[in-house]
N, C-alpha and C positions, 0 to 999 in steps of 0.2 A: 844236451844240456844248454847249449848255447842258443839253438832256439827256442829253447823257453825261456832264457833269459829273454830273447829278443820280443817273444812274442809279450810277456810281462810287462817289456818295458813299452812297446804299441801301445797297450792295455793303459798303462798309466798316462801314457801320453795323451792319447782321445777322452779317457775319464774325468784328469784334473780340470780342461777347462770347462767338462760339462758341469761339476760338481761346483766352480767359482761360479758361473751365470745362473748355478740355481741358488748360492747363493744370495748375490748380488739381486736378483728377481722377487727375493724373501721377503714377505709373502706371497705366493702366486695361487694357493691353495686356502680353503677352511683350515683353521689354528682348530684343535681339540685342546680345552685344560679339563682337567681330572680331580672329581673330586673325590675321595674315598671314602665319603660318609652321603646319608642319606640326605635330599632336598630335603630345605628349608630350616636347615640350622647355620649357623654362623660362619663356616668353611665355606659353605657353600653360596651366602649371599655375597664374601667375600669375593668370588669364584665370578660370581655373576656381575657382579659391578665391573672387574677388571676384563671380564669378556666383552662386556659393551661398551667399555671405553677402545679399549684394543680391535673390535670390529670399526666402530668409525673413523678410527685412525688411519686402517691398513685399506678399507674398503673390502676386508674381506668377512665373511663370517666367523666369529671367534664361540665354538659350540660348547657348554658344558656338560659334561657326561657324571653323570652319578655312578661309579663303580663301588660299591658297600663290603662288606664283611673283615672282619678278621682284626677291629680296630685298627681299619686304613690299611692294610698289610696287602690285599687281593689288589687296590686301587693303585697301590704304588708298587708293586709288582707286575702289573702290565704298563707300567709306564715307562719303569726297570727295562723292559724288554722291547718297549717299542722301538720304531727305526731313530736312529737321534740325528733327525733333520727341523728339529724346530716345531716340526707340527702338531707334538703331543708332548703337553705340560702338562705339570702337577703342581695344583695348589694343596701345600702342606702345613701340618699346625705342629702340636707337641710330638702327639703320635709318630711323626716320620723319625723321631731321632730315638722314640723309645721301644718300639715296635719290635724293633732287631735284638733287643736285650731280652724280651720277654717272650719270643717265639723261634722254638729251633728251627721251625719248617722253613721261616724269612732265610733268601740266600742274599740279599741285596743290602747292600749297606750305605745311612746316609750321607757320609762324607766319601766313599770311595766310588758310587753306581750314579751319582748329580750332583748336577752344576745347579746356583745359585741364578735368578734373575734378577732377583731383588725381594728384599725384605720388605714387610709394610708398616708391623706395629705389634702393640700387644692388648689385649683383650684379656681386663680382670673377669674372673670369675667370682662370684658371689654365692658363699656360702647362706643356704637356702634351705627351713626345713618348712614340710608340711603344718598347717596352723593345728592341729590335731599335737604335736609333739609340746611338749610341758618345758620351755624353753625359750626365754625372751632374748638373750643375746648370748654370744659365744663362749663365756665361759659357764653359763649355765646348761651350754648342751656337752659341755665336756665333764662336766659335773655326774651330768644326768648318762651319758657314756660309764663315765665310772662305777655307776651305782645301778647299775641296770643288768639283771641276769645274763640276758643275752645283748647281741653287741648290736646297735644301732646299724641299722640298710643305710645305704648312699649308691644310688645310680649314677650312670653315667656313659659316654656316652661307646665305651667299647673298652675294652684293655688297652693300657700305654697312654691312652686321651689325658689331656688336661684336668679333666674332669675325676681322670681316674686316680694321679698325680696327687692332684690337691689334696683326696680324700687320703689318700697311703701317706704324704708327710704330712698331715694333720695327727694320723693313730702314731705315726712315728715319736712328732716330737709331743705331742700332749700324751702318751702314752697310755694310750684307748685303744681299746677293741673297734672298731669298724668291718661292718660286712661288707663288699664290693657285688653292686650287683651291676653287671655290663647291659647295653643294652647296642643297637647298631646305631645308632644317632643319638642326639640331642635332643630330639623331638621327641620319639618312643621314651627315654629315660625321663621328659617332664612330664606327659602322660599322666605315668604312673606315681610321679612325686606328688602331679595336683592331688590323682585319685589318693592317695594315703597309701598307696601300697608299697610306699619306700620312705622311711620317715629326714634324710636328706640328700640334699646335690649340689657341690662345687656350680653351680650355673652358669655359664656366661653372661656379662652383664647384659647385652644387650636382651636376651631373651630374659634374664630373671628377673627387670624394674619393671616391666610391663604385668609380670605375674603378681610382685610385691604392691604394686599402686592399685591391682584392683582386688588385692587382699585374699589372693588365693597362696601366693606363700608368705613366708615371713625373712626378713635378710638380716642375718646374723651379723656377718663380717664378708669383707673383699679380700680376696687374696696374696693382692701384689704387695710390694714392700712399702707403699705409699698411697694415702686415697687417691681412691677414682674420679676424675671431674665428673662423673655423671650421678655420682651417688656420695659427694663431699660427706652430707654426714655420717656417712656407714665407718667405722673403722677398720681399720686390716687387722686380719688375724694377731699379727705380731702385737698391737697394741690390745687391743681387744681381751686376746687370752694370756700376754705376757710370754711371748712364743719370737724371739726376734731374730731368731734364721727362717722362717716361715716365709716363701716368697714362691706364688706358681704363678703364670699368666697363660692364656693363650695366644701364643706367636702366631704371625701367617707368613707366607712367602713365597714367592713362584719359582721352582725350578724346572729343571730338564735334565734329559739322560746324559751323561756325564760326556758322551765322546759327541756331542754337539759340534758344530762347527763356531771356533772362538768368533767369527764376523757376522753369524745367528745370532751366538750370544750379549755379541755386546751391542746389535742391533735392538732386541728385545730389552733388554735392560736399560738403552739410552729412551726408547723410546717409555716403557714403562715409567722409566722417571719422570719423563716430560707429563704424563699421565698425571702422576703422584702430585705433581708441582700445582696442580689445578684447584680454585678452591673450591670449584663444586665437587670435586670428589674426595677433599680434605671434609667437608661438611658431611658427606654420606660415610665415609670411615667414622667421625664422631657420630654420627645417628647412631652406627654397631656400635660403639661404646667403645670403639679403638682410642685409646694412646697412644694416637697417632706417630712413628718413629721411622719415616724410611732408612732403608739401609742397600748399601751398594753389593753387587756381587760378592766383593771379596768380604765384605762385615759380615755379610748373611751366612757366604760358607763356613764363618769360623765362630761365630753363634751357633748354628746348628751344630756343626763337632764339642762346643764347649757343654753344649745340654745333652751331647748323648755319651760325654765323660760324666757332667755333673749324674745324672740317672743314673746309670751304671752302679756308683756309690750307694746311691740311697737305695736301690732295686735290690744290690746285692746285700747293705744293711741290715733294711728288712726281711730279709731272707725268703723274697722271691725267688724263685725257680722258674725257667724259661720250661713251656709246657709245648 
């Protein structure tokens, strides 16, 4: 017994200082962040701006990996699992705090499996229906929701998404039928909104004004609790349909596997900030349609806990079932 204490303690003796100089050396390697939805939606330009600020910073490659399925569940369960040295993040949006209420098979959980790096902002989404749908503004489609045999499609971009969010407390509180139909990104679900084969979608703004200006959809209302500067005249839902708890965005923010090394993490987070602080990359967050917010580790970890209390509520309101 006593020599395995002894040999234990050898063990920790030669390991600690290898473990502070790899530290200290942080980055010495390629960074991976992860996104869990498909290239070329909003997560993932998100993903890709802060990879190319953070490679030219560190001088090392900072790579974005597309891992898809399960509405971000598969993405951020190998992330869960990977080694927690810094070199594999998660860029997260709604889905990471909702994912776990709406899926038994998820064993990882967002405030107890990650650390926070930093928050970035929030990204309204804009309710959006195809020009085919008999509805000029938001209370006319909840109207037409009402009076309609069968209940109105809304794609989006997986289960737990923003997307998917918006569209469940919209039937909540205007108390409408709504179909949910998932898709694995953002892109596959507009697709099929331009085609007509889903008559609406929660959008992200960034991707929805580009559709609305060249008159492929039409933009009912924005989601957040306040206009968007990139679409001043659209109103929010709240005002719109007379709906005034009605409030969804899409978050971003970068975390890591929760037993991180706290001098990783508050490396990645000083320096991320210094990032954020740039106006050329304040200017490219407003091109996505960010309202623009950073936030420090410790803000971000306790926003993410507050939205996946706040869901929880409304998940279990409408009498979802984890599947």
């Amino acid at each position: 017994m006593k020599f395995a204490r002894l040999a234990a303690a050898c063990a920790l003796a030669v390991t600690a200082p290898t473990m502070a100089a790899a530290q200290d050396n942080y980055p010495s390697k390629p960074i991976k962040i992860v996104v869990p939805f498909s290239a070329g939606g909003i997560v993932d330009s998100v993903a890709r701006l802060m990879g190319e600020q953070l490679s030219a910073r560190y001088g090392q490659p900072v790579v974005v990996e597309n891992r898809t399925g399960a509405g971000g569940a598969i993405g951020t369960d190998y992330v869960a699992r990977a080694p927690a040295d810094g070199y594999t993040l998660l860029l997260v949006s709604p889905s990471h705090a909702v994912a776990p209420i709406l899926k038994k098979s998820i064993t990882w959980n967002p405030v107890r499996d990650f650390k926070a790096v930093a928050g970035f902002g929030i990204v309204p989404n804009i309710i959006v229906v195809n020009p085919s749908v008999p509805a000029q503004t938001m209370a006319e489609f909840i109207e037409l929701a009402k009076k309609s045999d069968q209940p109105q499609t809304y794609s989006s971009a997986g289960l737990g998404t923003s997307n998917h969010l918006s569209g469940e407390l919209l039937a909540q509180e205007a108390q409408i039928k709504l179909m949910h139909v998932p898709y694995k990104g953002q892109t596959d679900a507009l697709n099929d909104l331009v085609a007509g084969r889903v008559a609406m979608m929660p959008l992200t703004a960034a991707l929805a004004i580009p559709q609305i200006q060249a008159g492929k959809l039409r933009g009912l209302a924005v989601t957040t609790a306040t206009r968007a500067k990139a679409v001043p005249d659209l109103p929010t839902v709240a005002e719109a349909a007379g709906l005034p708890d009605y409030e969804v965005g899409t978050w971003f923010g970068l975390v890591a596997p929760a037993a991180t090394p706290a001098p990783v993490l508050g490396k990645l987070a000083e320096d991320v900030r210094a990032i954020l602080d740039k106006p050329e990359v304040q200017a490219k967050f407003a091109a996505l349609g960010t309202e623009f917010a950073p936030q420090s580790p410790q803000e971000f970890d306790a926003f993410v806990a507050a939205e996946y209390d706040k869901w929880s509520k409304v998940i279990k309101q409408a009498g979802i079932e984890a599947d």
